[in-house]
N, C-alpha and C positions, 0 to 999 in steps of 0.2 A: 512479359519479361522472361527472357532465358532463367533459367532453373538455378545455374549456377555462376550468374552474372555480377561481377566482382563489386561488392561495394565502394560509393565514393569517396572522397578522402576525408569528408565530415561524419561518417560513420567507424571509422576504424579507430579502437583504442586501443591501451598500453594492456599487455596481458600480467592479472594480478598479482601483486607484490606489495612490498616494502612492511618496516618491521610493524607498524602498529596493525596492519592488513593480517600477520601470521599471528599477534598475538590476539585480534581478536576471535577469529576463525579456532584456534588453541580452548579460549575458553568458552565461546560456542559449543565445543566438543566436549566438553570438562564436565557443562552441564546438561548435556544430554540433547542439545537442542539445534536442530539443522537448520537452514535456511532455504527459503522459496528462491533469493539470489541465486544459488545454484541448481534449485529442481526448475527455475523456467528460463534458467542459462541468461539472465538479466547480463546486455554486456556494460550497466557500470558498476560490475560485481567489486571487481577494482579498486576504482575511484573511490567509490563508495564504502567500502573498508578501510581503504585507508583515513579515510578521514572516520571511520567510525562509524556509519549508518551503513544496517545490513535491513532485511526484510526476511520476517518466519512465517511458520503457520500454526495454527492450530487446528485441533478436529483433525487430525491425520492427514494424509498426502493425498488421497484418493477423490479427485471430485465426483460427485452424480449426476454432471453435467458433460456433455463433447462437442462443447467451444470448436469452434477449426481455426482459432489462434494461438491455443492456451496448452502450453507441452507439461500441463498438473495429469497424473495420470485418471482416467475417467475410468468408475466401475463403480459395484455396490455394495460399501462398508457393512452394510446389512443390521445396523443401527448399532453398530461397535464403538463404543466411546470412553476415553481413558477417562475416569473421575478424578484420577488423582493430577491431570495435569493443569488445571484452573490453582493449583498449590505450588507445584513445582514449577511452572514457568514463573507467577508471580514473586518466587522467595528467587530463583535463579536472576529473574532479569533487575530486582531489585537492589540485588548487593553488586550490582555488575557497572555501580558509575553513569546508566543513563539520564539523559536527559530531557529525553521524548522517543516514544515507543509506540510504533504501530502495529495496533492486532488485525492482523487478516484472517481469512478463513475460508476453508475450501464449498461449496455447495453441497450443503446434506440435505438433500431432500428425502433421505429416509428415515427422517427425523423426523417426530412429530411439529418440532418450534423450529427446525430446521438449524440448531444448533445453538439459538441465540442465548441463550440462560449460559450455557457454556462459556462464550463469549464474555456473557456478561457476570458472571460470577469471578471471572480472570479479572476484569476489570475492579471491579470492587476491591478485591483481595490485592492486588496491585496497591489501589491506592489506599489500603488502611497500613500498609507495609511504608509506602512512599508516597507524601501529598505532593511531593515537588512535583514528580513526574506529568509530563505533557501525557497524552494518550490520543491516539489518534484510532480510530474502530475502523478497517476495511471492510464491510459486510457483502456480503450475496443479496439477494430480491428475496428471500425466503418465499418464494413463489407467490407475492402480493401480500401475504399475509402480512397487516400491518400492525397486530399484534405484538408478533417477532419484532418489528423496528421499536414499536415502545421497549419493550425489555431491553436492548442493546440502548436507546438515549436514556432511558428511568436511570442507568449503570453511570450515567453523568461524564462520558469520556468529552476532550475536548474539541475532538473533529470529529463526525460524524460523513464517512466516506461510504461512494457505490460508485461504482465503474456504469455509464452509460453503452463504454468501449467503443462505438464506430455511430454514423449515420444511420437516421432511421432509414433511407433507401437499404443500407446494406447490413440491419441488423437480421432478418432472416435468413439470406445467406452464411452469418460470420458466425454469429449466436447460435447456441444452443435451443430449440422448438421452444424448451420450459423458459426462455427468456424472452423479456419484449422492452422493445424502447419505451412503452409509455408505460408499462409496469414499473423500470426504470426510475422514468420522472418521478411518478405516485410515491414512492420509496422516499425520494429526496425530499420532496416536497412534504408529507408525514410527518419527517426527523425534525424539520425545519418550524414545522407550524406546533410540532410535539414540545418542545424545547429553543430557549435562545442556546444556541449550539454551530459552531462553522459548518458547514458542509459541504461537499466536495466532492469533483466527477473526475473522470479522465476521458479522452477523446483518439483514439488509434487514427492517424492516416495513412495515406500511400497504400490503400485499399482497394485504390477506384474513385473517392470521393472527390465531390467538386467543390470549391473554394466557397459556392453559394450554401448546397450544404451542410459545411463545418459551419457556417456563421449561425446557420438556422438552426445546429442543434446547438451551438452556445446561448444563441437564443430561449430557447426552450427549457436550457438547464440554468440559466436565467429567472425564466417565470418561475419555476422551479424553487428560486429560493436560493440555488447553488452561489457561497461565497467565492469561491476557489477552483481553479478546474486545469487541468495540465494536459497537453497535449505532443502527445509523440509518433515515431516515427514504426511502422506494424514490422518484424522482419519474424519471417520465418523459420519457426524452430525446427522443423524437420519438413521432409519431402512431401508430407501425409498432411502437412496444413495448410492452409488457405495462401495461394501463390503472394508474392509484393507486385503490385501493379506500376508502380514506379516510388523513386527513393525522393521525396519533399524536400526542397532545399532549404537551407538554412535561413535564406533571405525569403522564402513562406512562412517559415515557421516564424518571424516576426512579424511579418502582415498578421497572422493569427491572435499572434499576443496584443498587436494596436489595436485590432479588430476587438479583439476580450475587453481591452480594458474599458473602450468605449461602451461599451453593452454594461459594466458598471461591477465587474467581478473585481474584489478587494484585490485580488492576485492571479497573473496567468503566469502560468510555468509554461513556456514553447522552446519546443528546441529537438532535433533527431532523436538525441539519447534519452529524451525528458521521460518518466514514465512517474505512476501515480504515488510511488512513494521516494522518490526521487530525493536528496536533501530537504524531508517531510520537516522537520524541526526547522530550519531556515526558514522556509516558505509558511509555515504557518506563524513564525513571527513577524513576517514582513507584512503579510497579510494585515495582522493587527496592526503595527506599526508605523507603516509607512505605505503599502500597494506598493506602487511600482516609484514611488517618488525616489531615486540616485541618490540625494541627497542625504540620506538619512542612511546609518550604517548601524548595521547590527550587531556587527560581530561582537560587539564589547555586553550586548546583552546574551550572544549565546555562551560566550565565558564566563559571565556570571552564573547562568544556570549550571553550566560543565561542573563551575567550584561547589553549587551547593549540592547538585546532583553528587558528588565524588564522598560528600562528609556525608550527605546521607544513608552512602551506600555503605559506607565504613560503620555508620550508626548500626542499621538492620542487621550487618554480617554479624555483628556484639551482640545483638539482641538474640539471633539467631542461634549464635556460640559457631558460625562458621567462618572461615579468611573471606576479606573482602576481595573482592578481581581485583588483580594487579593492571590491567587492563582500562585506559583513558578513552571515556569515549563523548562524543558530540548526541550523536541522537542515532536511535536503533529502530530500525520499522519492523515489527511483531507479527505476522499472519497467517493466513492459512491457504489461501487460490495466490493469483500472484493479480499485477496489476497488467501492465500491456500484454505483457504475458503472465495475467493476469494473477497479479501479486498479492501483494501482499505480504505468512508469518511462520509462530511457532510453530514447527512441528516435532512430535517428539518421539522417535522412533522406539520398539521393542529392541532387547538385544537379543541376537541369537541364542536359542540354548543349547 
């Protein structure tokens, strides 16, 4: 595929706006805390602000990992770790009205635990701050070590996510060396037998991959144990990363999702734009709720949550002694890598001095 070959009309969205879009991004900035949305150029930055769901990181911006999908910048933090941000994201994203919150995080493999105490110390402090709150954990492989995965589930979040990213044919090309598809599985599969707990992949196409191969690795992340798994559309964040081999149509990407549900996953998310933390609060109540049954509407339970999430966060700010965010929001995805472009959360920059 030509380099600079225009995309098709199912790929192109509205460039980001409208008011609830600026006020959230306002208090994003307020409290110090950026978003993966804009370091892995996600394009439903948008969409998904406006209605309230953003995606952070934590553990800094820097992966130890060179993905050739993934535009998180790769090098080595050389075991640099803010202590005090497992406090400040949790008191921040606390008083801010959420209603489900995804923590992502970048690959520290120059970590001893590869960051997960980290991880999971945010977690905990989150929820002695906020039981409402949903919490969804994006994690890395921590290089098999399945020690790392207990400490991120023992933290008791309520989705338990890892990116498989592409087909086992085209994980060595796409992946990072330190990454493998069946360390991958092992991960999911661990969290799962660790803990009754969701769990959760995502799946990149238009890679190269054949329609027989996506089945097989839903399969796989299946055996797996995997509840949930979302599959989207791979596009190239710069010239330096791994080409698009062709753009999936829309009417694949719902073969995909017939194909998931038969295979017996409570929830497929398919679609171009679709990526792993995508409308994460939605999807994981439908999940519970209903799978893919039409029939059954949720919206009146994510408003229920929105209301209690909103007094709760007005609770914490008083307890705190700081203003609550004026800021209405649905559900916020928290991390630290990204997901298709591999997402994910917090991250919380130094300021200049």
């Amino acid at each position: 595929m030509e380099r600079f070959a225009p995309k098709p009309a199912w790929l192109k969205v509205r460039a980001p706006g409208g008011e609830r879009y600026h006020e959230l991004k306002q208090t994003l900035r307020e409290n110090d805390l950026y978003t993966v949305c804009e370091e892995a150029r996600c394009p439903n930055v948008g969409e998904c602000w406006r209605e309230g769901t953003a995606t952070v990181m934590l553990l800094g911006d820097t992966c130890t990992r060179g993905c050739r999908f993934c535009a998180v910048t790769t090098g080595n933090p050389r075991g640099a770790v803010d202590v005090r941000e497992p406090e400040h994201v949790a008191r921040a994203i606390a008083r801010m009205g959420l209603s489900y919150v995804v923590m992502t995080m970048v690959n520290r493999d120059d970590l001893l635990d590869g960051g997960a105490d980290h991880v999971a110390t945010t977690v905990r402090r989150l929820r002695e701050l906020r039981a409402d709150i949903l919490i969804e954990t994006l994690v890395g492989d921590f290089q098999g070590h399945l020690t790392s995965v207990d400490t991120i589930v023992d933290a008791a979040p309520d989705v338990f996510a890892h990116n498989v990213e592409v087909v086992r044919h085209l994980t060595r090309d796409i992946r990072d060396a330190r990454c493998g598809y069946d360390q991958s599985l092992a991960v999911l599969r661990h969290a799962k037998e660790r803990a009754a707990i969701v769990t959760k992949s995502s799946i990149m196409v238009g890679l190269g991959e054949t329609l027989e191969q996506v089945v097989e690795t839903m399969r796989d992340l299946r055996a797996a144990g995997v509840d949930v798994v979302t599959i989207g559309q791979y596009l190239r964040p710069t010239a330096r990363h791994a080409e698009v081999q062709r753009f999936v149509t829309p009417e694949e990407f719902t073969e995909y999702a017939r194909l998931g549900r038969e295979l017996g996953f409570a929830y497929v998310a398919s679609g171009p734009l679709v990526r792993s933390s995508y409308k994460a609060g939605e999807v994981f109540l439908k999940s519970l709720l209903r799978g893919e049954d039409p029939s059954v509407d949720v919206s009146e339970a994510l408003e229920a949550r929105l209301a209690t999430a909103q007094r709760e966060a007005e609770r914490v700010a008083t307890t705190l002694g700081l203003e609550p965010s004026k800021t209405r929001i649905t559900d916020v995805a928290i991390a630290a890598a990204a997901t298709l472009l591999p997402a994910a959360s917090l991250l919380r920059r130094s300021k200049p001095s």
